[in-house]
VEXNUTI-239689 format. One record per atom (N, C-alpha, C): x, y, z; residue number from 1; atom name; residue in three letters. Coordinates in nm, 2 decimals, always signed. Example, Ala and Ser with C-alpha at 12.3 -4.5 7.8 and 13.67 -1.06 7.14 Angstrom:
// residues 2
+1.32 -0.57 +0.78 1 N ALA
+1.23 -0.45 +0.78 1 CA ALA
+1.32 -0.33 +0.78 1 C ALA
+1.28 -0.22 +0.71 2 N SER
+1.37 -0.11 +0.71 2 CA SER
+1.29 +0.00 +0.79 2 C SER
***
This chain:
// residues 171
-1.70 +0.43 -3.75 1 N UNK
-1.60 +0.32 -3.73 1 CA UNK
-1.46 +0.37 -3.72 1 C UNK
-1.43 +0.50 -3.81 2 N UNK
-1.26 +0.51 -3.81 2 CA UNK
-1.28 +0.54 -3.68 2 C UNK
-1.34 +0.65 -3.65 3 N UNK
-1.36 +0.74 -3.51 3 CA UNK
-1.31 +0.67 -3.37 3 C UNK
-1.38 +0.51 -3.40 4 N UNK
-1.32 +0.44 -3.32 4 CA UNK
-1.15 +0.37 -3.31 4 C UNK
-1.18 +0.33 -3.43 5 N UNK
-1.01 +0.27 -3.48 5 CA UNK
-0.93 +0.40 -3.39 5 C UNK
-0.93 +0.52 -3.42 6 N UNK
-0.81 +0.61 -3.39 6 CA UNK
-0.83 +0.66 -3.23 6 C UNK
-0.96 +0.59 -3.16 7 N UNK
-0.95 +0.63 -3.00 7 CA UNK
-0.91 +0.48 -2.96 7 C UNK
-0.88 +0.40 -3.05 8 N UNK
-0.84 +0.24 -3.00 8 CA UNK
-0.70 +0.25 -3.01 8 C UNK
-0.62 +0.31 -3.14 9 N UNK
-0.47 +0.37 -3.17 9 CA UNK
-0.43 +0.46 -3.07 9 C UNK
-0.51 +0.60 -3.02 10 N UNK
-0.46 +0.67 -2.93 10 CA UNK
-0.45 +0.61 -2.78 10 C UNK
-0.53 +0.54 -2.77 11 N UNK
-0.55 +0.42 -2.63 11 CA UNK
-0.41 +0.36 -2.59 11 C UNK
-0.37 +0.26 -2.68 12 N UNK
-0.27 +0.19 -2.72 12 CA UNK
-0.18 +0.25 -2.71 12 C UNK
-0.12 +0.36 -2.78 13 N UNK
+0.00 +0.47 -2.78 13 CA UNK
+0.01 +0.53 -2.65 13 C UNK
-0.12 +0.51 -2.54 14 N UNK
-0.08 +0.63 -2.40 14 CA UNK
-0.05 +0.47 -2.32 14 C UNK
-0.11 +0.36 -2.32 15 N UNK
-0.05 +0.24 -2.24 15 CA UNK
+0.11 +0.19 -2.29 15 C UNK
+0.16 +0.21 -2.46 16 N UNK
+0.25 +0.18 -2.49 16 CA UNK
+0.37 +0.27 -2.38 16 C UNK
+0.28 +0.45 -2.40 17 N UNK
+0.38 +0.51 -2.29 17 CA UNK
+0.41 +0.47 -2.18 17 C UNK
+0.34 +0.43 -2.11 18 N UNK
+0.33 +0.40 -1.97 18 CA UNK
+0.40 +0.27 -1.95 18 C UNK
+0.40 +0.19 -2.05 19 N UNK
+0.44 +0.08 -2.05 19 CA UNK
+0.63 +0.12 -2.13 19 C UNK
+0.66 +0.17 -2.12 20 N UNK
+0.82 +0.17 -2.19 20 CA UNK
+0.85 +0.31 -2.14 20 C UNK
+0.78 +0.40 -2.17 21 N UNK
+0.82 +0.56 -2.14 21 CA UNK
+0.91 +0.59 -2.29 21 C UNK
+0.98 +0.72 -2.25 22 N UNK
+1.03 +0.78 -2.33 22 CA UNK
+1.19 +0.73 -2.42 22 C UNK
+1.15 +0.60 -2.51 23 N UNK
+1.26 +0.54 -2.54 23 CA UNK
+1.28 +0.49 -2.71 23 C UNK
+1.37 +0.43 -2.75 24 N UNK
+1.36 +0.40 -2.89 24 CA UNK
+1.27 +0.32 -2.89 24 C UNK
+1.24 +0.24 -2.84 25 N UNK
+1.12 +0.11 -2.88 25 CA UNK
+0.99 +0.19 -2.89 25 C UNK
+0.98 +0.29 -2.80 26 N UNK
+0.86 +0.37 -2.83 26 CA UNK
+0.78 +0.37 -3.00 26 C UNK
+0.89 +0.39 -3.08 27 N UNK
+0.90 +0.37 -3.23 27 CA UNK
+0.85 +0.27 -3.27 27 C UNK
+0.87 +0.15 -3.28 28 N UNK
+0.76 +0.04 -3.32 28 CA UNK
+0.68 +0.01 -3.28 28 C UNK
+0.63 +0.05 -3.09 29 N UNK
+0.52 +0.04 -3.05 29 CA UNK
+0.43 +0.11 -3.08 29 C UNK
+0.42 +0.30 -3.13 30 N UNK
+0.35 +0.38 -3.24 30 CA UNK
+0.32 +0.30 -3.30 30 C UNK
+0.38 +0.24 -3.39 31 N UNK
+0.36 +0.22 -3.51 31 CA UNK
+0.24 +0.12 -3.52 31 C UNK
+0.25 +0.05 -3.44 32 N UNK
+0.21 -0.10 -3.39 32 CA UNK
+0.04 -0.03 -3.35 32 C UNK
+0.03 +0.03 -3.26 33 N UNK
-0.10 +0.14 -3.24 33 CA UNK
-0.16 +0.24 -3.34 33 C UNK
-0.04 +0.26 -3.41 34 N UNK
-0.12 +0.33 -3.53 34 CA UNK
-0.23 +0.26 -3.65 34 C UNK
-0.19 +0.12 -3.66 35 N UNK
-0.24 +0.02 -3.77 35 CA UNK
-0.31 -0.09 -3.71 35 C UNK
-0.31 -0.10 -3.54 36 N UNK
-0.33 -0.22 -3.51 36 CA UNK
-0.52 -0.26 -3.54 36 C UNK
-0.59 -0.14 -3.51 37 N UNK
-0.73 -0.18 -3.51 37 CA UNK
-0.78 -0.19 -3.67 37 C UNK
-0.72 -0.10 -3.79 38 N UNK
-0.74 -0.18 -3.92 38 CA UNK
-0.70 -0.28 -3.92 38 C UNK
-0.59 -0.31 -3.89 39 N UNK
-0.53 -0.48 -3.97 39 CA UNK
-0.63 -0.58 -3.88 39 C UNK
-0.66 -0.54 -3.72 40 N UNK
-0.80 -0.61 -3.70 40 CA UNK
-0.91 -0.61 -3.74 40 C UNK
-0.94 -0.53 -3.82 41 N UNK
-1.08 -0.48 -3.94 41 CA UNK
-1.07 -0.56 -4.03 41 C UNK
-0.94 -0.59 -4.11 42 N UNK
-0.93 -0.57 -4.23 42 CA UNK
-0.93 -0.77 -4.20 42 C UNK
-0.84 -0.79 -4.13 43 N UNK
-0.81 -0.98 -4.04 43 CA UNK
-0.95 -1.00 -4.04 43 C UNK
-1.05 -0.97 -3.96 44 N UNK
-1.13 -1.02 -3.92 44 CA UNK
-1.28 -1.02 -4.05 44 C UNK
-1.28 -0.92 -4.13 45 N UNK
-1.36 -0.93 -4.26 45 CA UNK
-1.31 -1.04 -4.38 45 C UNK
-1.18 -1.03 -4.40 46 N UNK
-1.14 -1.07 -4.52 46 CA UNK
-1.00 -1.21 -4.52 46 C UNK
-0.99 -1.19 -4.37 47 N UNK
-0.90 -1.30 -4.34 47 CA UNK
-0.72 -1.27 -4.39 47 C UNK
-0.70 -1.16 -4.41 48 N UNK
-0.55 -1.15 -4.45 48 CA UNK
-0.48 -1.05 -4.37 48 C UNK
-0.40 -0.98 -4.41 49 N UNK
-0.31 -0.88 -4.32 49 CA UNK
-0.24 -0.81 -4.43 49 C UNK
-0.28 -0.71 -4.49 50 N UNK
-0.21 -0.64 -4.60 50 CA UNK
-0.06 -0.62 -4.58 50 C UNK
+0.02 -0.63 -4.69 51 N UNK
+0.15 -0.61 -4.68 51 CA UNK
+0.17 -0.46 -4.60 51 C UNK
+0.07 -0.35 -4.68 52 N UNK
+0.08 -0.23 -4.69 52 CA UNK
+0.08 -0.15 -4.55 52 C UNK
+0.01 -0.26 -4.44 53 N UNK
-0.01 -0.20 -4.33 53 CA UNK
+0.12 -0.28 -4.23 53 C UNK
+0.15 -0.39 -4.28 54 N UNK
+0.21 -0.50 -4.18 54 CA UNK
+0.41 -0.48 -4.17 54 C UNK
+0.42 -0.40 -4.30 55 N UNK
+0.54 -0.41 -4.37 55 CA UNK
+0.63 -0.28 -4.29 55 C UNK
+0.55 -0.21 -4.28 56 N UNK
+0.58 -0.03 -4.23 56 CA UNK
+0.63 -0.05 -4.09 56 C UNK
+0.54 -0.15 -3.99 57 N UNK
+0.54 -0.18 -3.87 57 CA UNK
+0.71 -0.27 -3.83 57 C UNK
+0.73 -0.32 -3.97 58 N UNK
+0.88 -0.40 -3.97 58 CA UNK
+0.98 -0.29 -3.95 58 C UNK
+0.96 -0.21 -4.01 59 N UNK
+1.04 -0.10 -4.10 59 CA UNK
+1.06 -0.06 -3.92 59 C UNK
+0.97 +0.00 -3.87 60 N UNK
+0.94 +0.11 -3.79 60 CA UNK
+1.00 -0.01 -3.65 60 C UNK
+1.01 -0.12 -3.63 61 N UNK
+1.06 -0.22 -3.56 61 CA UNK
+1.25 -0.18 -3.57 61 C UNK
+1.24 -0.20 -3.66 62 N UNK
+1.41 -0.19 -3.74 62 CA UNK
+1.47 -0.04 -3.70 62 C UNK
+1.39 +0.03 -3.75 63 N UNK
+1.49 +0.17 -3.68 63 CA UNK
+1.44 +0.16 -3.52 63 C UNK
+1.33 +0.11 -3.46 64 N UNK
+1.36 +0.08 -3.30 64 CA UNK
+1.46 +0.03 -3.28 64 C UNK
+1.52 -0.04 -3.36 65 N UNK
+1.63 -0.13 -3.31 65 CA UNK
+1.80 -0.05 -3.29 65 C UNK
+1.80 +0.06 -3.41 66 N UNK
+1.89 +0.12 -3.46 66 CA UNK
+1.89 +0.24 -3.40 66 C UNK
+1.75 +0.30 -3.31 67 N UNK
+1.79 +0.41 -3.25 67 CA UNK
+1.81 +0.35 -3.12 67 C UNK
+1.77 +0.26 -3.10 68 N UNK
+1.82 +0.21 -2.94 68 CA UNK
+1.98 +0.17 -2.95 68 C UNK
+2.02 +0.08 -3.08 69 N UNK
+2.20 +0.09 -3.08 69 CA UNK
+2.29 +0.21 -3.06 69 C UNK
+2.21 +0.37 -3.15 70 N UNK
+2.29 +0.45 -3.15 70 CA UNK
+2.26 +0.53 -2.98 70 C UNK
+2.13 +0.50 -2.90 71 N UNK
+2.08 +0.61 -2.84 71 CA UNK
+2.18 +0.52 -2.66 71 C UNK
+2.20 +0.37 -2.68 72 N UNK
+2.22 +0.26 -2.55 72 CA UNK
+2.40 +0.25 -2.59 72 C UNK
+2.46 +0.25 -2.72 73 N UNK
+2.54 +0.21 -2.76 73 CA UNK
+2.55 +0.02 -2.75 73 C UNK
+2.43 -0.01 -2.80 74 N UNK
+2.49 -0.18 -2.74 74 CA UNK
+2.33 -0.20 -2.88 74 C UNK
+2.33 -0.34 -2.95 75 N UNK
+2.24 -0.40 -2.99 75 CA UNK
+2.14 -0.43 -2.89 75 C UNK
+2.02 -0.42 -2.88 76 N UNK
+1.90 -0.46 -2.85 76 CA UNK
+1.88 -0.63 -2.89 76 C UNK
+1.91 -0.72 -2.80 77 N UNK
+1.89 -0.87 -2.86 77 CA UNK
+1.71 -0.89 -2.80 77 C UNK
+1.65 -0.87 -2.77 78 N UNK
+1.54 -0.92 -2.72 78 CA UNK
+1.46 -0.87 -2.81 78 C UNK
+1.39 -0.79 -2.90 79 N UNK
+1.32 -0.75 -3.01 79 CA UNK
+1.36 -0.82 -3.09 79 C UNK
+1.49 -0.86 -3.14 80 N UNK
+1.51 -0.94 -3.23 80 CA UNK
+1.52 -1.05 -3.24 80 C UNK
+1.53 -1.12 -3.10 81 N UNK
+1.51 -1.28 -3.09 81 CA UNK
+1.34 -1.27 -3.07 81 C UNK
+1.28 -1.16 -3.01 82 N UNK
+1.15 -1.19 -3.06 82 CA UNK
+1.07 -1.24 -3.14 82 C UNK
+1.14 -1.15 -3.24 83 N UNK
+1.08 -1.14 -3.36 83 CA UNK
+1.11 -1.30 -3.45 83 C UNK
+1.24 -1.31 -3.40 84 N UNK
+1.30 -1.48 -3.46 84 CA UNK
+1.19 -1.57 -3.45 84 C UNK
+1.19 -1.59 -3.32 85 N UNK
+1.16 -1.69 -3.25 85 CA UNK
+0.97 -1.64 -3.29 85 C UNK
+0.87 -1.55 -3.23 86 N UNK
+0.76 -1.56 -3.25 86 CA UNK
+0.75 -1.55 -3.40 86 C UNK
+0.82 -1.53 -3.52 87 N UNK
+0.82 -1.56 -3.65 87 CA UNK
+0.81 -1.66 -3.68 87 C UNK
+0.90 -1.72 -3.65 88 N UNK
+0.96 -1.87 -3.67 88 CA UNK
+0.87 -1.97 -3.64 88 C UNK
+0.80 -1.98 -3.54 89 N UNK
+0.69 -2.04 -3.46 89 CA UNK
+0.59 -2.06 -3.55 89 C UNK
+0.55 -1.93 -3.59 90 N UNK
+0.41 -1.90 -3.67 90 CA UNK
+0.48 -1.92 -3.82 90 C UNK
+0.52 -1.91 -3.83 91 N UNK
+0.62 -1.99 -4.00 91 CA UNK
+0.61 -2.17 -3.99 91 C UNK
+0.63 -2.23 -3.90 92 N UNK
+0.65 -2.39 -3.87 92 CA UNK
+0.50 -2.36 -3.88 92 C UNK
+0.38 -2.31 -3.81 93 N UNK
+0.25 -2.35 -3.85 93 CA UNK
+0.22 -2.32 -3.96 93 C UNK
+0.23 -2.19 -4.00 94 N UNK
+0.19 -2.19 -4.14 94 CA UNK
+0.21 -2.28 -4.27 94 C UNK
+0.34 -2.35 -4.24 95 N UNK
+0.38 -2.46 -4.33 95 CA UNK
+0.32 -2.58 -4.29 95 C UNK
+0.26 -2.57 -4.20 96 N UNK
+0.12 -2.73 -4.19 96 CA UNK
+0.03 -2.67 -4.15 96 C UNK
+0.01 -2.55 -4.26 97 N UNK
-0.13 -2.51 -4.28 97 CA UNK
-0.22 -2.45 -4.16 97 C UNK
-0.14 -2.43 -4.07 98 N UNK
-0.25 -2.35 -3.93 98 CA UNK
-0.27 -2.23 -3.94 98 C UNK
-0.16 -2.10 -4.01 99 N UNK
-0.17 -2.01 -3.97 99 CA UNK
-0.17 -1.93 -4.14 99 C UNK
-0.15 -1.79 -4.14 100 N UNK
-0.12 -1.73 -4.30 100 CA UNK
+0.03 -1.67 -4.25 100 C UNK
+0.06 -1.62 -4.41 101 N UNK
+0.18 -1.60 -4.41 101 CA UNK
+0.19 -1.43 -4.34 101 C UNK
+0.03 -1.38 -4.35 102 N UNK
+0.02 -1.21 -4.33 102 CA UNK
+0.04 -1.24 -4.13 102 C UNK
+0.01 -1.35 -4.09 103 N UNK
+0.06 -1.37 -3.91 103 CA UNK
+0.17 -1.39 -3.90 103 C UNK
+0.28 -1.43 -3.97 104 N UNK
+0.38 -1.50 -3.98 104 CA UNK
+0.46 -1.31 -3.98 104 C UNK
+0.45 -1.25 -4.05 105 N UNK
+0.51 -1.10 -4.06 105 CA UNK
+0.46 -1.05 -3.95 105 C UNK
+0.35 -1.05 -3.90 106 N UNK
+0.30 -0.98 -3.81 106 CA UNK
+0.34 -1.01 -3.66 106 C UNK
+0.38 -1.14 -3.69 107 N UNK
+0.43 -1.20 -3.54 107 CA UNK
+0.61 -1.14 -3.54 107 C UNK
+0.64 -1.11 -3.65 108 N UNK
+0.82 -1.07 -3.68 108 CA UNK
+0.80 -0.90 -3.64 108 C UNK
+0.65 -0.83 -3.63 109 N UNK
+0.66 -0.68 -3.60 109 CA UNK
+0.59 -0.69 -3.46 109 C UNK
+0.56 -0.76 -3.44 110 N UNK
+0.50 -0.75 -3.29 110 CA UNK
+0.62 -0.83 -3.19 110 C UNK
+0.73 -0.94 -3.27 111 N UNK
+0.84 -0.93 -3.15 111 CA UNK
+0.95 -0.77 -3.17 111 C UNK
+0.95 -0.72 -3.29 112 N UNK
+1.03 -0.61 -3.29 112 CA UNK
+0.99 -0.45 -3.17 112 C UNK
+0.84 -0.52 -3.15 113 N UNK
+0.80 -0.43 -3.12 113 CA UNK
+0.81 -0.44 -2.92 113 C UNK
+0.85 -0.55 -2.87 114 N UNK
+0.86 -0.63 -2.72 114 CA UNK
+1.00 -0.59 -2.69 114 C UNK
+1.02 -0.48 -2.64 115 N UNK
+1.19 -0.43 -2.62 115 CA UNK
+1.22 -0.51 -2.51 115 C UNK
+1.11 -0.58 -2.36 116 N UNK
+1.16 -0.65 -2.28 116 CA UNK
+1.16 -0.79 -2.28 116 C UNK
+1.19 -0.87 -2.18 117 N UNK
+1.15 -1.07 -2.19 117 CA UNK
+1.00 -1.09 -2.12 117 C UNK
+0.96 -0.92 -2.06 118 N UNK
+0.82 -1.00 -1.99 118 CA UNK
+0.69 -0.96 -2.12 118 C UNK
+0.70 -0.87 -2.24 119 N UNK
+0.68 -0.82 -2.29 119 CA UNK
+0.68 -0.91 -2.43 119 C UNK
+0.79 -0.97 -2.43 120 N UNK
+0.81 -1.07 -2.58 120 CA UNK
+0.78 -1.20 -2.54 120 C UNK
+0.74 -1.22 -2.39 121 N UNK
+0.69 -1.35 -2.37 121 CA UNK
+0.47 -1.32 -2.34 121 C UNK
+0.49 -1.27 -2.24 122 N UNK
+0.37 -1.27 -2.27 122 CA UNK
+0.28 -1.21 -2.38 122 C UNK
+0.33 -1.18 -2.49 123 N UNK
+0.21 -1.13 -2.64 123 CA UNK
+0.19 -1.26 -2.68 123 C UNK
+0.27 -1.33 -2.76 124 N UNK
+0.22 -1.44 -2.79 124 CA UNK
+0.14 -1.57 -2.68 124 C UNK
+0.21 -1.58 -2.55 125 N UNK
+0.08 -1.64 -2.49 125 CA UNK
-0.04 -1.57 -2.43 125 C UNK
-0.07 -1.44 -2.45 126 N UNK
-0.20 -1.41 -2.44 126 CA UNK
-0.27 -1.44 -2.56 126 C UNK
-0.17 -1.39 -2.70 127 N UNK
-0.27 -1.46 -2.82 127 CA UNK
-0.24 -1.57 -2.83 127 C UNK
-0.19 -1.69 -2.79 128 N UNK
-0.27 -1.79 -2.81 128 CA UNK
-0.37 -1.87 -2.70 128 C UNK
-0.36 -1.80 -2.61 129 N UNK
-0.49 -1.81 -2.52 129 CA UNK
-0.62 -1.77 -2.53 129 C UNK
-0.60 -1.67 -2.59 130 N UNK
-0.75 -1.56 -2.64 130 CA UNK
-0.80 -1.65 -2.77 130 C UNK
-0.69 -1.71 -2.88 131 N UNK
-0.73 -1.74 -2.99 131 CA UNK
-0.77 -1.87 -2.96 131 C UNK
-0.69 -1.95 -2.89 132 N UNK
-0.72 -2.08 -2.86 132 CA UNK
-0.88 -2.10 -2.81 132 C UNK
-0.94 -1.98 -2.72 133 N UNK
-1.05 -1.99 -2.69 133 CA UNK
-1.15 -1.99 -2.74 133 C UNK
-1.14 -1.87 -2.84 134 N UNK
-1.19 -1.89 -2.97 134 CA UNK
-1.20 -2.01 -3.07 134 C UNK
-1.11 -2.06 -3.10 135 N UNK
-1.07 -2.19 -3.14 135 CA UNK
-1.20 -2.31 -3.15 135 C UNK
-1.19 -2.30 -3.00 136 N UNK
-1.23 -2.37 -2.93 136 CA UNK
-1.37 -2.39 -3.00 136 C UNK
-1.46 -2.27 -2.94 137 N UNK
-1.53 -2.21 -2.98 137 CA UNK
-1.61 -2.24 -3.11 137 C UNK
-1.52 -2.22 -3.19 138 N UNK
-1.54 -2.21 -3.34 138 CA UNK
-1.56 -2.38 -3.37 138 C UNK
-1.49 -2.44 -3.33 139 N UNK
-1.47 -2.55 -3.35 139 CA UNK
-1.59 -2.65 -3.32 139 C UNK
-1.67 -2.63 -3.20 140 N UNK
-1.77 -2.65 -3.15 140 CA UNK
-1.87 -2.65 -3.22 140 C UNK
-1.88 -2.48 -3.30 141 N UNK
-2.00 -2.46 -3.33 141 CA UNK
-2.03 -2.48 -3.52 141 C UNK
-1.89 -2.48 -3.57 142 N UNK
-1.86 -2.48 -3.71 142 CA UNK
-1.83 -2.67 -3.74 142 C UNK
-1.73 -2.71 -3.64 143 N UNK
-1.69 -2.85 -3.69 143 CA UNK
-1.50 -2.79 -3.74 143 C UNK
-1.47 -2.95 -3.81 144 N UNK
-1.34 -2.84 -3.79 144 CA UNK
-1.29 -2.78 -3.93 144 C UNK
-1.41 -2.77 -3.96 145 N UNK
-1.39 -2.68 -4.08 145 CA UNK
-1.40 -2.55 -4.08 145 C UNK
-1.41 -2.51 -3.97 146 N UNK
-1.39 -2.34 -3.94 146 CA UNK
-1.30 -2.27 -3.94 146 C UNK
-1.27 -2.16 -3.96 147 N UNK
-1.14 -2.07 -3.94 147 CA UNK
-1.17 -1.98 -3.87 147 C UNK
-1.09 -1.93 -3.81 148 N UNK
-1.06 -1.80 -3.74 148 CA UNK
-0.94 -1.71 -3.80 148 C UNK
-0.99 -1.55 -3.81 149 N UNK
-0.84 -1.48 -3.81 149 CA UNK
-0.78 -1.47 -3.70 149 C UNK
-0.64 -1.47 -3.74 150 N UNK
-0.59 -1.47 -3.57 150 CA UNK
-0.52 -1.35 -3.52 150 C UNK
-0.49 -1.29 -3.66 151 N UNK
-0.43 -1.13 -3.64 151 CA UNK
-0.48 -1.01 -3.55 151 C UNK
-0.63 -1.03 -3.54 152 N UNK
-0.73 -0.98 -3.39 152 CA UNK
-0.64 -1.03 -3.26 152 C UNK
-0.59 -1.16 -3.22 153 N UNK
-0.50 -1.22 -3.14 153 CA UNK
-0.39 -1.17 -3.09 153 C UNK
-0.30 -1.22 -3.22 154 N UNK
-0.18 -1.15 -3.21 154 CA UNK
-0.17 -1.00 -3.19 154 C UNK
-0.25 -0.89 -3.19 155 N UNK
-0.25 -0.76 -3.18 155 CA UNK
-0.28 -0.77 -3.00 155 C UNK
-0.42 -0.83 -2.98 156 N UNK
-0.48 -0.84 -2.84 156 CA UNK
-0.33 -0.90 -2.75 156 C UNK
-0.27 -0.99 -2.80 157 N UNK
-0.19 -1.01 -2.67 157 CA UNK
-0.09 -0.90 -2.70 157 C UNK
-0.04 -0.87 -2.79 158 N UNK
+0.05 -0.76 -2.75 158 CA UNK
-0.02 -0.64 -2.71 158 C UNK
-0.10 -0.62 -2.73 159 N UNK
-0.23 -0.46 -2.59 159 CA UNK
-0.17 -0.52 -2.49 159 C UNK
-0.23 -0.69 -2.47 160 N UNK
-0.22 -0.72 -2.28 160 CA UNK
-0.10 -0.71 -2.26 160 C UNK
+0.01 -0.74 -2.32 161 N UNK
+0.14 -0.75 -2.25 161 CA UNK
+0.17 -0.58 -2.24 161 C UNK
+0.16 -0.53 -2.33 162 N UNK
+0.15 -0.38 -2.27 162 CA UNK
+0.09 -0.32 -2.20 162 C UNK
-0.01 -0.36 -2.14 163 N UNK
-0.09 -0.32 -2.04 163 CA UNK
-0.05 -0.38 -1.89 163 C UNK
-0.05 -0.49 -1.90 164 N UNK
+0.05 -0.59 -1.80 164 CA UNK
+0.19 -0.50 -1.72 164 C UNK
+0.24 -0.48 -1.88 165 N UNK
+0.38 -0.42 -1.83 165 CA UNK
+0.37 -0.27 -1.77 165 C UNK
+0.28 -0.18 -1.83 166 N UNK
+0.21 -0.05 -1.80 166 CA UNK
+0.19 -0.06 -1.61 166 C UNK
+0.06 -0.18 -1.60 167 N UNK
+0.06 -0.20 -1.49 167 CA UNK
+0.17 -0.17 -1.37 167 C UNK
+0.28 -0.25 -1.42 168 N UNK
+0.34 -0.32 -1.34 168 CA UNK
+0.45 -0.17 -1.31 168 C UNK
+0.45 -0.08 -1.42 169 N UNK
+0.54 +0.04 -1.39 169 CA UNK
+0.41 +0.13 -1.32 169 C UNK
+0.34 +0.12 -1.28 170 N UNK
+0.24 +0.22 -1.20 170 CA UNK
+0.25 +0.19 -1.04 170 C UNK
+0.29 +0.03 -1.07 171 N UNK
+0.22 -0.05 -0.90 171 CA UNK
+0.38 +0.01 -0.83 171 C UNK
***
């Protein structure tokens, strides 16, 4: 199983390249590929998102932010309205109960981690397309007393928007 986690991490880290190239945001987006297939391990068994893995990815967002100020000389505002705004979002659910507070951080390192607008818009609507489907799903077959983790989601749309964006610098 790790064996896989770390060809799913190395996967991630060569589309992250392709998708940004050789830049400060490169830094969160590692980071984001280094932890992303446990925190889907760990989401999808036990339903949470460890501080320990989710916290580092902030950190590692933050000095993206700070090497792109010193490396562009200008603030980076789109990582950090990402992070606002897809926090924020999943903070208003979490407070009526839809979401946990371990998505709510994880949606604040996966916008740090979107250095563009096509990148920090499409992660969150592929995850809530992917999740909603599931949703759906679950809902059907459970009633609506079912849950889903959604951190498997939020990871998956930020792959697609990375791969989307990868794409789009190949074509």
């Amino acid at each position: 199983m790790r064996v896989v986690e770390v060809l799913v991490s190395l996967l991630l880290a060569v589309v992250a390249w392709f998708a940004l190239g050789p830049v400060p945001a490169m830094v969160p987006a590692l980071a984001v590929a280094a932890v992303a297939p446990a925190l889907g391990r760990v989401d999808l068994a036990e339903h949470r998102l460890p501080n320990r893995m989710v916290v580092p990815v902030i950190a590692a967002g933050a000095v993206g932010s700070a090497l792109s100020w010193a490396v562009f000389g200008e603030l980076r505002l789109v990582p950090l309205l990402a992070a606002l705004i897809y926090s924020g979002v999943l903070f208003v659910l979490a407070l009526i109960g839809g979401m946990g507070m371990g998505d709510v951080k994880l949606a604040a390192a996966l916008g740090l981690a979107s250095p563009t607008v096509a990148i920090a818009l499409a992660s969150p609507v592929i995850a809530f397309l992917l999740g909603g489907i599931v949703a759906v799903v679950v809902l059907i077959r459970r009633g609506r007393g079912g849950h889903i983790a959604f951190g498997p989601y939020l990871l998956a749309g930020y792959a697609g928007a990375l791969l989307l964006a990868a794409g789009q610098q190949l074509l």
